[in-house]
ZAPA-892422 format. One record per atom (N, C-alpha, C, O, CB): x, y, z; residue in one letter. Coordinates in steps of 0.2 Angstrom, whole numbers, plus 5000, padded with zeros to 4 digits. Glycine has a CB too. Layout:
REM residues N
XYZA/...
This chain:
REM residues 149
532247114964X/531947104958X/532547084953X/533047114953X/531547164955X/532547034951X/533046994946X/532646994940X/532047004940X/533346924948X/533146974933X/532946974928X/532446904927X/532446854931X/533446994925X/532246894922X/531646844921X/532146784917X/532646814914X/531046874916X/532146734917X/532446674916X/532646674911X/533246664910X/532146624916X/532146684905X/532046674900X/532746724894X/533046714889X/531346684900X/532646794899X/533046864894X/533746844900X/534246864897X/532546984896X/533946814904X/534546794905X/534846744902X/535446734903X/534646774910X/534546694897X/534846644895X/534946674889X/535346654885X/534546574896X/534446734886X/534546764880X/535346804880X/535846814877X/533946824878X/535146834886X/535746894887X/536646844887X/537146854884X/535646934898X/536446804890X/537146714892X/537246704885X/537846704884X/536746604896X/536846694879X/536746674872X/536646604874X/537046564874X/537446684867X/536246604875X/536046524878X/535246504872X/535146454869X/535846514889X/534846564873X/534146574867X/534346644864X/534546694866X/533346584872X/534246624856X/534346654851X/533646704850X/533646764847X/534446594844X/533046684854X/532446724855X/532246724860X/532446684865X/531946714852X/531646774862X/531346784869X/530646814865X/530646854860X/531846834875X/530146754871X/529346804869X/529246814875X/529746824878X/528646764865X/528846814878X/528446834884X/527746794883X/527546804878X/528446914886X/527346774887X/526746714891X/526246794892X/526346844894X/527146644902X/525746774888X/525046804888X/524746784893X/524946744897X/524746784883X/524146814893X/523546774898X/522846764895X/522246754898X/523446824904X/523246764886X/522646714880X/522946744875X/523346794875X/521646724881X/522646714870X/523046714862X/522846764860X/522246774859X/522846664857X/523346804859X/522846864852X/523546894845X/523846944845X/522646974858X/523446844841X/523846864836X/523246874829X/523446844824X/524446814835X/522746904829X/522646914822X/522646884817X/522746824817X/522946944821X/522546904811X/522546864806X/523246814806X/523346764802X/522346894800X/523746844809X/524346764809X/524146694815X/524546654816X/525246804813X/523546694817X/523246654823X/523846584821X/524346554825X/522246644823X/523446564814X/523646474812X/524346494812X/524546464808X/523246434802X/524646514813X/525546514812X/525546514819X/525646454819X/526046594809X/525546534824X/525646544831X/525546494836X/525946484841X/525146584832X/524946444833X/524846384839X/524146394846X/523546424845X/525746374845X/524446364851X/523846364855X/524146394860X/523646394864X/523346304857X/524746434864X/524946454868X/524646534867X/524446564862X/525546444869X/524746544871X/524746634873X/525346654875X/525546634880X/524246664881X/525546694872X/526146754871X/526146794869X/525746794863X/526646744869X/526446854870X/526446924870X/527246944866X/527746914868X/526246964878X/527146984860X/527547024858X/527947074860X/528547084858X/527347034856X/527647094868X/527847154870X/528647164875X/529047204875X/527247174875X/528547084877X/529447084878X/529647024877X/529546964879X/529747114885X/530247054871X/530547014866X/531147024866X/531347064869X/530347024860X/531546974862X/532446964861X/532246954854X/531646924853X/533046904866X/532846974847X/533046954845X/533846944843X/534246974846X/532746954844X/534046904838X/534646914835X/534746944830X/534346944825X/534946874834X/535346984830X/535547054823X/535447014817X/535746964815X/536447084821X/534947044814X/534547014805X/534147014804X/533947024799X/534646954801X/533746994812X/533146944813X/532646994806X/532747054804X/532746954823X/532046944804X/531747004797X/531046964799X/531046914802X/532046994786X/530646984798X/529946974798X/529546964790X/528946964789X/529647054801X/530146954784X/529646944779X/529846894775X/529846894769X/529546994774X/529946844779X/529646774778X/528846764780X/528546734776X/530146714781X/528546784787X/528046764788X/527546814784X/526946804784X/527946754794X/527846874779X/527546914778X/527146904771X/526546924768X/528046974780X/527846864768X/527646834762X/527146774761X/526846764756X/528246824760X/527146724767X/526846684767X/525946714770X/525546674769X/527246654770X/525846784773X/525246794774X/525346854772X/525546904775X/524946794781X/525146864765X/525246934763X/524746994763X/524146984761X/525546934757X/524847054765X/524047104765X/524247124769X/524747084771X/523147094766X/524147194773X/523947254777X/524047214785X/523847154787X/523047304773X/524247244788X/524447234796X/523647284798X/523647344798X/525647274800X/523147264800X/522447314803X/522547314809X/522247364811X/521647294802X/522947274816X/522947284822X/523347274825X/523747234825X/522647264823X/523347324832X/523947274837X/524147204838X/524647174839X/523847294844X/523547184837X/523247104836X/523747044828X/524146994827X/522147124834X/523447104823X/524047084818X/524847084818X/525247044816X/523847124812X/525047134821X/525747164822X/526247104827X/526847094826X/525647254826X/525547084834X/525847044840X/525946984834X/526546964832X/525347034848X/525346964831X/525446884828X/526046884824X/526346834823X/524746844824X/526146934821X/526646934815X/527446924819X/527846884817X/526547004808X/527446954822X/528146954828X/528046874830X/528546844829X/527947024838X/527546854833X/527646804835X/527746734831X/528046684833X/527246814839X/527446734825X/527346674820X/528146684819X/528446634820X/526746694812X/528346724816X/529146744814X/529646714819X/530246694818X/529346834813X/529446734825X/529946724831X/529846624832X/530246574832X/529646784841X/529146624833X/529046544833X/529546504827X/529946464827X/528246514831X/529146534822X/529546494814X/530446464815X/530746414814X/529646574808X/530446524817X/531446534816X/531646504826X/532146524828X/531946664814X/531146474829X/531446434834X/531246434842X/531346384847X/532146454833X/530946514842X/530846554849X/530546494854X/529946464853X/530246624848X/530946474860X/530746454864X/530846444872X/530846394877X/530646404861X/531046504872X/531246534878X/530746604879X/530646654876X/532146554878X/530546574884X/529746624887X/529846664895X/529946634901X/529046544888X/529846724894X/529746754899X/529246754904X/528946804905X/529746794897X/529046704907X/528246684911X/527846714914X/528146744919X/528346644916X/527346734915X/526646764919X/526946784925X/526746834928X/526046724921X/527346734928X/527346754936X/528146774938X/528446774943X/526946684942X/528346804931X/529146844930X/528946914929X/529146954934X/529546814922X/528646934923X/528246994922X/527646974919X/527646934914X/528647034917X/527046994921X/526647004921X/526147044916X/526247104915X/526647014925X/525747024912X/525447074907X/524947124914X/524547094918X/524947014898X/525047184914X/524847214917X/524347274917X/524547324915X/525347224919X/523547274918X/523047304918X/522647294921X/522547234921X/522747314915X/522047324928X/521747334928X/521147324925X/520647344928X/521947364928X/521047284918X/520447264914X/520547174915X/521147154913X/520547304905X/520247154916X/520247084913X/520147064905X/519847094901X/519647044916X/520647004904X/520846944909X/521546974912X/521846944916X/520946844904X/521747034910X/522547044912X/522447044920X/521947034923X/522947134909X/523147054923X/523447024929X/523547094931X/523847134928X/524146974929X/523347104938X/523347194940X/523747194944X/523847244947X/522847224944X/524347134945X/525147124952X/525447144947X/525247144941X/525547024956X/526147154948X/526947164946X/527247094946X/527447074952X/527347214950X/527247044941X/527646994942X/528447024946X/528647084947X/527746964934X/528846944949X/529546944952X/529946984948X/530247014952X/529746894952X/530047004940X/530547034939X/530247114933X/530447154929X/531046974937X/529747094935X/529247184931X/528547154929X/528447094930X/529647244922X/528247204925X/527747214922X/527747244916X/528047294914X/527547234925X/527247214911X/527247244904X/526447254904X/525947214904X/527647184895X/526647354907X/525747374907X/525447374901X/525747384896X/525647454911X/524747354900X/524347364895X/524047444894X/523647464898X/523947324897X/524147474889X/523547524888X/523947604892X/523747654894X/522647494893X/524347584892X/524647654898X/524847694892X/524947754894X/525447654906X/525047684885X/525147724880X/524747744873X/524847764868X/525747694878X/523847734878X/523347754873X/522947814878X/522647804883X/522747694871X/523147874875X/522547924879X/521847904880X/521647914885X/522547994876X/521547884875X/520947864875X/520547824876X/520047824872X/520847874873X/520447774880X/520147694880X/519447694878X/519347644877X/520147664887X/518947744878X/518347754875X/517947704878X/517447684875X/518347754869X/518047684886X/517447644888X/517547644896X/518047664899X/517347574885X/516847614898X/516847614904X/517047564907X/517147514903X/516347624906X/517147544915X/517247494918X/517247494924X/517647524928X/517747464916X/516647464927X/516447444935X/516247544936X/516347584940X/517247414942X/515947534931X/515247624932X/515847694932X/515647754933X/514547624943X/516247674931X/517147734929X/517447744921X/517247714916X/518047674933X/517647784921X/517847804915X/518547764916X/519047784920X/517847884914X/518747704910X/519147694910X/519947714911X/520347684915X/519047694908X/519947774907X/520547804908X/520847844916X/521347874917X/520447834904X/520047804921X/520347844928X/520447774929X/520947764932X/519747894933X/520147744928X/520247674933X/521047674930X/521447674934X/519547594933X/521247674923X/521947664923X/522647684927X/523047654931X/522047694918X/522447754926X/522747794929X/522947784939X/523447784943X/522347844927X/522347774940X/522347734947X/522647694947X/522747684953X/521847714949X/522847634944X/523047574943X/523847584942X/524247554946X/522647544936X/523947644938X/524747644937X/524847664944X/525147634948X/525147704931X/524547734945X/524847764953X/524847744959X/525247764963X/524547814956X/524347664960X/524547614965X/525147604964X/525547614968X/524147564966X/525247564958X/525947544957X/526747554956X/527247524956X/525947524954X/526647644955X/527047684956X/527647684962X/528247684961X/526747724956X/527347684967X/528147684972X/528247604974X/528747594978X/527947734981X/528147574973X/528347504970X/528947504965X/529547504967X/527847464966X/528647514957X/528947534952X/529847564955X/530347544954X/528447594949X/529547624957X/530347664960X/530747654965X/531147694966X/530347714961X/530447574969X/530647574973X/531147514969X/531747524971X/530147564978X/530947474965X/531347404959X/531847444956X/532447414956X/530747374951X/531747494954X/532047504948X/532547554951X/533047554948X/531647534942X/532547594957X/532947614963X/533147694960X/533747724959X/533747554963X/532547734960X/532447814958X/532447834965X/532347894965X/531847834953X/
């Protein structure tokens, strides 16, 4: 497992940012700042200063969602240049639920939902939170097998 393309040319100083590639758009009320790609907040580079209230000022009111929080990360990172992307088939947005991707990309995964106790629904006639669970523990000795525990 090697690192993803994108956080080596950050790590080199070669990209001043890093987003990571979604598998569909979800930024909240920052959508129109964002574009038409799909990217995720969840793994990111920046540089020491980096600030979030230029876009904050320009959409101003209450952050209501994970949804608000990713777009605002991301409108700010686009704005100021970001365009070095951590790809789908590098790390993976990782769940069990569609549309997400249930493999471990070549160099990890950024699981979905493994840090909500409560998912509050069903899926394929199961309680969520089992089929999660199941989902991590397949992937588990993989996991420690990458990361070398």
């Amino acid at each position: 497992m090697g690192r993803a393309r994108a956080i080596r040319d950050w790590l080199d100083g070669r990209a001043d940012f890093v987003l990571a590639a979604d598998v569909r758009p979800c930024f909240g009320r920052f959508a129109a700042l964002c574009g038409d790609r799909s990217l995720n907040s969840g793994v990111r580079a920046v540089s020491p200063g980096f600030a979030l209230d230029v876009v904050l000022a320009r959409v101003p009111g209450a952050l209501t969602s994970e949804l608000d929080e990713q777009g605002l990360q991301c409108a700010a990172l686009l704005a100021a240049g970001a365009t070095a992307v951590v790809e789908l088939d590098e790390v993976t947005i990782c769940s069990p639920f569609p549309p997400h991707l249930w493999h471990l990309g070549r160099a990890g995964a950024h699981f979905v939902g493994l840090n909500t106790r409560v998912l509050g629904f069903r899926f394929e006639g199961r309680a969520a939170e089992d089929v999660r669970a199941e989902h991590w523990d397949g992937h588990y000795p993989e996991i420690v097998r990458r990361v070398g525990l």
